[in-house]
C-alpha positions, 0 to 999 in steps of 0.5 A: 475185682469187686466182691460180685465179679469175683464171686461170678468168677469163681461160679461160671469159670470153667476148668480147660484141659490145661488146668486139668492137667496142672491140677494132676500134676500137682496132685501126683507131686504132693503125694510124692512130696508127702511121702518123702517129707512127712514125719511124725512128731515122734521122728522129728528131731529138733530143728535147734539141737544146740539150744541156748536154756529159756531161749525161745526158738520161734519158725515160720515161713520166710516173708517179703517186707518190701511187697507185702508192707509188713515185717512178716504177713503172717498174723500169728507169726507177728502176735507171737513176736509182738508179745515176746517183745513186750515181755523183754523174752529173748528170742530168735526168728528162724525163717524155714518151709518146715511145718510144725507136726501139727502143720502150723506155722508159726512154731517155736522149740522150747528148752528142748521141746516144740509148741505149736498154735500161736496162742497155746504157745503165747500161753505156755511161755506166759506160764513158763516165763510168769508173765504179769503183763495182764496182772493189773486188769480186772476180772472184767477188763479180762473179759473184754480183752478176751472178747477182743481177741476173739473177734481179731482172730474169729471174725476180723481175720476173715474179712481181709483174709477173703479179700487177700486170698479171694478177691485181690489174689492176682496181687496178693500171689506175688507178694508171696509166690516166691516161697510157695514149696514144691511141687505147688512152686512148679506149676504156672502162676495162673494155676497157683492164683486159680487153685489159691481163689477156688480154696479161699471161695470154698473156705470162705463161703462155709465161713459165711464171708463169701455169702454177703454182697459187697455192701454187706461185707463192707458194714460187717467190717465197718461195725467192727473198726468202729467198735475197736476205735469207740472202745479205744477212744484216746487211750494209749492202748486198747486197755488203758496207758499199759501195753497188755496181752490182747495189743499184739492180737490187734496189733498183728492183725490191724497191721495186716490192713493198715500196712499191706498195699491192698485195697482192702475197705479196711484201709478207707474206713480205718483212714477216713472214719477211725484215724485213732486206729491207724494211729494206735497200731503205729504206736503199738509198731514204734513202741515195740518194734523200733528196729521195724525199718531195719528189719525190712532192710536186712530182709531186702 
């Protein structure tokens, strides 16, 4: 379904009793689900009572590497992982449905305490662990760092993310459908994928993403591959021959594209305009997670 066709669906389609019904009963299952299940942060035990010291306890939601082409197709799950490899921290993936008390995935336990939002927790274990790993860059090469994390996580994840949840959620959905909790695992795919496509419409079109045609969206991602592969040029990594804090954020994003079998206009221009994108994010991969294929085969 191309961008036009599928804003048209969600514009003209109109709401039969049977998803009427599907919707009520969600709606009346997540009102007794959240009763029984909400917590605050004050009553939540840890997830990890027996903790190792300064073993970093990181959880998200369980994966699907054989169908989604990714260790983990949460970005912020993998940002966090990625950079506690590149600082040789040890720590330990714990797969689980339970939500942080800010209801974020992914959220780690800390020496007793819990941390949550991928880059407040990659900033307190930076300060808690003395990190250096950005030591050598200058004040401006900070900036640029800092600018290209921004437009990773402000921009760029939006423009796969409306393709993923939106235009490709037929696919997408069974790529993940199988750790969807209750009450929402209940109901028939075809109201999952409906209620999944008119979210993602509504989120993204307050974005602004879902407002352009398809040409238009396809140069605003176009102009940003371009800008990382200009600036990347032959270098080794985004900011020179060392790996430095802002290589997870591209890594865990550009993996979400050059990785996941989507058909996403990513893949085509990265391919066939930018190869020497396709070719840092496998080095960045190979460098840091040589265990990436034995990952999929446990998880499998």
């Amino acid at each position: 379904m191309d961008l036009e066709a599928a804003w048209r669906w969600c514009k003209d389609i109109e709401i039969d009793t049977r998803v009427l019904v599907g919707l009520g009963a969600m709606a009346g299952g997540l009102v007794v689900w959240r009763a029984v299940k909400g917590r605050t942060s004050a009553e939540r035990p840890l997830l990890t009572k027996n903790y190792e010291h300064n073993k970093v306890y990181v959880y998200s939601f369980p994966g699907n590497p054989k169908k989604c082409g990714v260790v983990h197709f949460s970005p912020f799950t993998l940002k966090v992982e990625t950079w506690l490899r590149m600082n040789n921290i040890k720590y330990e993936l714990i797969v689980t449905q339970q939500m942080s008390t800010k209801k974020q995935w992914p959220w780690i336990e800390l020496n007793g305490k819990e941390y949550s939002d991928s880059n407040f927790i990659i900033k307190k274990l930076a300060d808690h662990f003395h990190s250096d790993i950005d030591g050598k860059l200058t004040s401006e090469q900070l900036a640029v760092s800092f600018a290209f994390k921004e437009m990773m996580e402000v921009s760029f994840a939006f423009t796969y993310a409306f393709y993923r949840y939106y235009v490709a959620a037929d696919v997408f959905w069974s790529m993940f459908s199988h750790i969807v909790p209750a009450p929402m695992s209940y109901l028939p795919a075809c109201i999952n994928i409906y209620m999944m496509k008119k979210y993602a419409f509504k989120t993204f079109w307050m974005a602004g993403i879902a407002r352009h045609s398809k040409d238009e969206y396809r140069m605003i991602v176009s102009d940003q591959i371009h800008a990382i592969s200009n600036f990347l040029g032959t270098k080794k990594f985004l900011m020179g021959d060392n790996p430095t804090s802002v290589d997870a954020w591209m890594f865990c994003h550009l993996s979400q594209v050059v990785y996941v079998p989507l058909d996403h206009p990513h893949r085509e221009i990265i391919s066939k305009e930018c190869p020497n994108v396709q070719e840092y994010t496998n080095r960045v991969r190979d460098t840091f997670w040589p265990d990436w294929n034995t990952l999929f085969t446990k998880a499998n």
